[in-house]
C-alpha positions as CSV (number, residue, x, y, z in Angstrom):
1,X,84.9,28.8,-113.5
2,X,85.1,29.9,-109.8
3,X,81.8,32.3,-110.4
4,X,80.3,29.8,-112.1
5,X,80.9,27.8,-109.0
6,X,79.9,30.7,-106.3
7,X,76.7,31.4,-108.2
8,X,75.3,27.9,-108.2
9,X,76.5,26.7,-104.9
10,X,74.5,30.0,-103.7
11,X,71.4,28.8,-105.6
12,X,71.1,26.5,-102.9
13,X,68.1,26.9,-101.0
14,X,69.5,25.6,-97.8
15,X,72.4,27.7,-97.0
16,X,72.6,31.5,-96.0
17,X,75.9,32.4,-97.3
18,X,78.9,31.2,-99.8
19,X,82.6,31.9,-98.8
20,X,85.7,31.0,-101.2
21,X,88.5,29.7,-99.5
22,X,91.7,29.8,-101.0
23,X,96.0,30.4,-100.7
24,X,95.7,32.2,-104.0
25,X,95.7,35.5,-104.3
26,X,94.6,35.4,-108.1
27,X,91.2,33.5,-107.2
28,X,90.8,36.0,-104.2
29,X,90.9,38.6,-106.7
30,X,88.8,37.0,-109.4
31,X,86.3,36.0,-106.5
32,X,86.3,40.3,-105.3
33,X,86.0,40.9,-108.9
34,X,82.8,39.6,-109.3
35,X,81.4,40.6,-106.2
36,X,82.4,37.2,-104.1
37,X,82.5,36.8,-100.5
38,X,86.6,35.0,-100.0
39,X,89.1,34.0,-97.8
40,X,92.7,33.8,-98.0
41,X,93.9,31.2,-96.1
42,X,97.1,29.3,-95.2
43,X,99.5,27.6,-98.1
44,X,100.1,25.2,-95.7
45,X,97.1,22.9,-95.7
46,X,97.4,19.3,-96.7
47,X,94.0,19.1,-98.1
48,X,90.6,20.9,-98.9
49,X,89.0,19.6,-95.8
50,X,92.2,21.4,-93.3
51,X,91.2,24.7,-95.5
52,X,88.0,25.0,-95.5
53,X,87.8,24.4,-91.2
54,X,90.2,27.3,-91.1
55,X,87.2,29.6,-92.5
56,X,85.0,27.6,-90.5
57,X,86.8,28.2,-87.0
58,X,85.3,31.8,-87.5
59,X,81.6,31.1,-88.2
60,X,78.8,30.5,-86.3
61,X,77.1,27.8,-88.3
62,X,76.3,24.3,-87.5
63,X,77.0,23.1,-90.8
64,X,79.5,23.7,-93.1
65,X,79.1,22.7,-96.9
66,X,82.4,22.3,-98.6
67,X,82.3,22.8,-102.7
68,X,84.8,21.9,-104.6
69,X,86.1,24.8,-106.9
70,X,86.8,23.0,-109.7
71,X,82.5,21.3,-110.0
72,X,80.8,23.8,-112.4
73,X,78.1,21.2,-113.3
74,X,77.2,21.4,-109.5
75,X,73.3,21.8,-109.3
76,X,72.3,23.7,-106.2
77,X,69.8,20.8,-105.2
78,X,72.6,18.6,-104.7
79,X,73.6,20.6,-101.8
80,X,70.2,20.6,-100.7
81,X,70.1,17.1,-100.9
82,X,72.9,16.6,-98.8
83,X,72.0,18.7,-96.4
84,X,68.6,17.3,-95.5
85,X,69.2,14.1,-93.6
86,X,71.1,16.8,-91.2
87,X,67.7,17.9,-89.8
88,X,66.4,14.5,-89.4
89,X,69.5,13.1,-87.4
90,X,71.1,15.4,-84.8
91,X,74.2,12.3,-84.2
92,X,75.0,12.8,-88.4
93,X,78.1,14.6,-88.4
94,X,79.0,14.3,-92.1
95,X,77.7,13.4,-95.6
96,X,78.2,13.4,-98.6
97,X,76.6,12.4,-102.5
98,X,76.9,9.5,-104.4
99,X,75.7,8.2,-108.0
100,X,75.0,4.8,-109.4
101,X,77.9,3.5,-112.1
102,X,76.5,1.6,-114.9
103,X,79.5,2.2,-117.1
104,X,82.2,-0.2,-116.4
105,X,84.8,2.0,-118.1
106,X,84.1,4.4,-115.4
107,X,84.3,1.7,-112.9
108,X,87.7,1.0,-114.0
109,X,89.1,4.7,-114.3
110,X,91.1,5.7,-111.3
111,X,90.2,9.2,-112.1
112,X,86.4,8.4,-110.4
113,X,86.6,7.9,-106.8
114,X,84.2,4.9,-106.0
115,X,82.4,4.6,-102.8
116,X,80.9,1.2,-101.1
117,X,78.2,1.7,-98.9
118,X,76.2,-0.2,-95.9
119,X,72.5,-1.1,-96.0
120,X,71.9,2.2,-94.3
121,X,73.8,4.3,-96.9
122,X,77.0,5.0,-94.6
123,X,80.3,4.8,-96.4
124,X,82.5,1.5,-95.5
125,X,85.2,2.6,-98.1
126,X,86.5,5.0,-101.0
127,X,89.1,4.2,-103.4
128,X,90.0,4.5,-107.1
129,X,90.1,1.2,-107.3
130,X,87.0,-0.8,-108.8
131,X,84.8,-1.0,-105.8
132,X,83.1,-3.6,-104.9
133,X,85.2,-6.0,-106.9
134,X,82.6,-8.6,-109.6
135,X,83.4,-12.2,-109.6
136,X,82.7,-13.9,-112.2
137,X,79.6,-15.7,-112.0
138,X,78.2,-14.1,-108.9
139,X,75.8,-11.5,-109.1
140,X,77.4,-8.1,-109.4
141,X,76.8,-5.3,-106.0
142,X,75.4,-2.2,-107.1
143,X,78.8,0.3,-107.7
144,X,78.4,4.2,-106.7
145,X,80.9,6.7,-108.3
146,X,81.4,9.3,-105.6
147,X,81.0,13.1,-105.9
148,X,83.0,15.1,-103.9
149,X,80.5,17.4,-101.5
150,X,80.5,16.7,-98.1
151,X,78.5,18.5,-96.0
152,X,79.9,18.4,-91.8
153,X,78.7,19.8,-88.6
154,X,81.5,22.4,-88.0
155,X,82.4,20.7,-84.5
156,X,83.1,17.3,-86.9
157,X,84.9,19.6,-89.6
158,X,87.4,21.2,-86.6
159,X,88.0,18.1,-85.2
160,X,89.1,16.5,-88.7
161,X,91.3,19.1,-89.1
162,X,93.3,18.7,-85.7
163,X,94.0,14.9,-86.9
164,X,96.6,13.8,-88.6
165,X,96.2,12.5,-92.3
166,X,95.6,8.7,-92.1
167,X,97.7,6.0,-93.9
168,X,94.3,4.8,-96.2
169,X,93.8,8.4,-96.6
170,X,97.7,9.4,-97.9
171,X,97.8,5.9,-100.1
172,X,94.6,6.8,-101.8
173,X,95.0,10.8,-102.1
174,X,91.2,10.8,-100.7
175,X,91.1,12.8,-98.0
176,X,87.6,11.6,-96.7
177,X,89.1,8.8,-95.6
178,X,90.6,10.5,-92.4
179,X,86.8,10.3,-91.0
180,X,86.4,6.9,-91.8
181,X,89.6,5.8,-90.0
182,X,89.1,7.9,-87.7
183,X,85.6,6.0,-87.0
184,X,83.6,9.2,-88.2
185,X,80.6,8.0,-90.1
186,X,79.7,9.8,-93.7
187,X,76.1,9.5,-94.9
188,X,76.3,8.9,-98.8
189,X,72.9,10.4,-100.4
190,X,71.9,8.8,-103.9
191,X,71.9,11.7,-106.3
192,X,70.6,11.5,-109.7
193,X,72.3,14.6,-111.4
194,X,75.7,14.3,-112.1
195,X,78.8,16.7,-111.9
196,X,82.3,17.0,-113.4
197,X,85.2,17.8,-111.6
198,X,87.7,19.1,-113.5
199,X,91.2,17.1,-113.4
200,X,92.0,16.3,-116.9
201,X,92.2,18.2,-120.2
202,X,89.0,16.0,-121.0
203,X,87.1,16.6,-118.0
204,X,87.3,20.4,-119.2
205,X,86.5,19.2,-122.7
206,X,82.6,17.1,-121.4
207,X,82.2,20.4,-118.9
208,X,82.5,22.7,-122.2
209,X,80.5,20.7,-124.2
210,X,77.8,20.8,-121.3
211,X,77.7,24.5,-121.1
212,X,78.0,25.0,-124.3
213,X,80.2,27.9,-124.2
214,X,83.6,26.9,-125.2
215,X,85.4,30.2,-124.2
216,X,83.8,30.2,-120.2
217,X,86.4,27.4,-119.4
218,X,89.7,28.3,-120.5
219,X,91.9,26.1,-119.9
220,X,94.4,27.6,-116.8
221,X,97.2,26.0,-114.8
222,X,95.3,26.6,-112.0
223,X,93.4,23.2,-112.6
224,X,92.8,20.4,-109.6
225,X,95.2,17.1,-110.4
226,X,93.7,13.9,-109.9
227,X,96.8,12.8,-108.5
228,X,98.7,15.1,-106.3
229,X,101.9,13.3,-104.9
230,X,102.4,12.3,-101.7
231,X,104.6,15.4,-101.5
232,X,102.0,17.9,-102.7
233,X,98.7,19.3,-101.3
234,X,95.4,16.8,-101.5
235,X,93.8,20.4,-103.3
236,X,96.6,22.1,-105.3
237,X,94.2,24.6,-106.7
238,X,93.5,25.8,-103.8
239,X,89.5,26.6,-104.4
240,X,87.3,25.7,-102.1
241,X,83.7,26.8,-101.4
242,X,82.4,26.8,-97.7
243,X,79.0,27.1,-97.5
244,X,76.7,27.5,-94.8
């Protein structure tokens, strides 16, 4: 899954180079066995976001693209797509991709990370809850599941990481929300292609059926959980892509 990953983040037109960063030394291997740039990095990082600004405390990009590992259905215009508003707005420091929820089952499943937005697309909130909530009787708020890209400019990804994980942010297990209580605004781009990350036995079940190649996915205990506890890692797996 993680060259599946690699290969299609580096389709991207946008960005010059992919790195994996990771604490395991069986995806470091994997990644060098396929010809992958990687990283081992600390165990000690509370969440994807702490490990990938370890890799990026050595570059010299502005921006810093962070993958998730476990997102083979990512399309490489999506990172384009996220990436674009950065050359429009030199005072954007993060952003991030969103898609519109017409299914209420997935409005309701705490496995999907909702995300409200403002009338200029900047994120108010994330939470597994059903966001924004429907009264009955009032017209219903357009609801956006988010998908988990963010794109940063690497001073914004450094500083993140020297904060300390936020109360919203450790309640929810969603780690973006250290930027938004820290007052750090995220740009949430519409996307219309959508992405899988894998963090249930089904999740790996839709992503083989969309490949079609039932074999290229086996099933590993390696794979992301949807709900780490508050005494685990915000990224078990420990696969991140930082892109640049």
């Amino acid at each position: 899954m993680i060259e599946h990953v690699y290969r299609r983040a580096a389709a991207a037109r946008s960005i010059s180079s992919v790195i994996v960063a990771t604490d395991d030394e069986r995806i470091v291997r994997a990644v060098r066995a396929f010809g992958g740039d990687v990283r081992l990095t600390s165990g000690s990082h509370p969440s994807g976001t702490d490990r990938i600004a370890e890799v990026a405390a050595s570059l010299a990009s502005d921006l810093v693209v962070n993958v998730q590992g476990d997102e083979p259905l990512i399309e490489p215009v999506m990172i384009d797509d996220a990436i674009a508003p950065f050359a429009l707005d030199r005072a954007l420091m993060m952003s991030t991709l969103c898609k519109r929820i017409d299914d209420d089952a997935e409005l309701n499943n705490p496995h999907v990370t909702k995300v409200v937005v403002d009338r200029d697309g900047y994120a108010l909130y994330f939470s597994r809850t059903a966001i924004p909530y429907r009264r009955q009787d009032c017209p219903a708020a357009a609801a956006w599941r988010h998908i988990g890209l963010y794109v940063y400019r690497r001073e914004c990804l450094l500083r993140l990481a020297h904060l300390s994980p936020t109360p919203l942010e450790q309640s929810e297990a969603l780690e973006q929300l250290r930027a938004l209580e820290h007052g750090i605004r995220i740009k949430a781009i519409e996307t219309r292609y959508d992405s899988v990350g894998v963090d249930t036995l089904e999740d790996l079940e839709r992503v083989r059926q969309a490949v079609g190649v039932s074999s290229q996915f086996p099933e590993t205990a390696e794979k992301s959980t949807a709900w780490p506890s508050r005494n685990s890692r915000s990224d078990p797996s420990g696969r991140n892509l930082a892109v640049r």
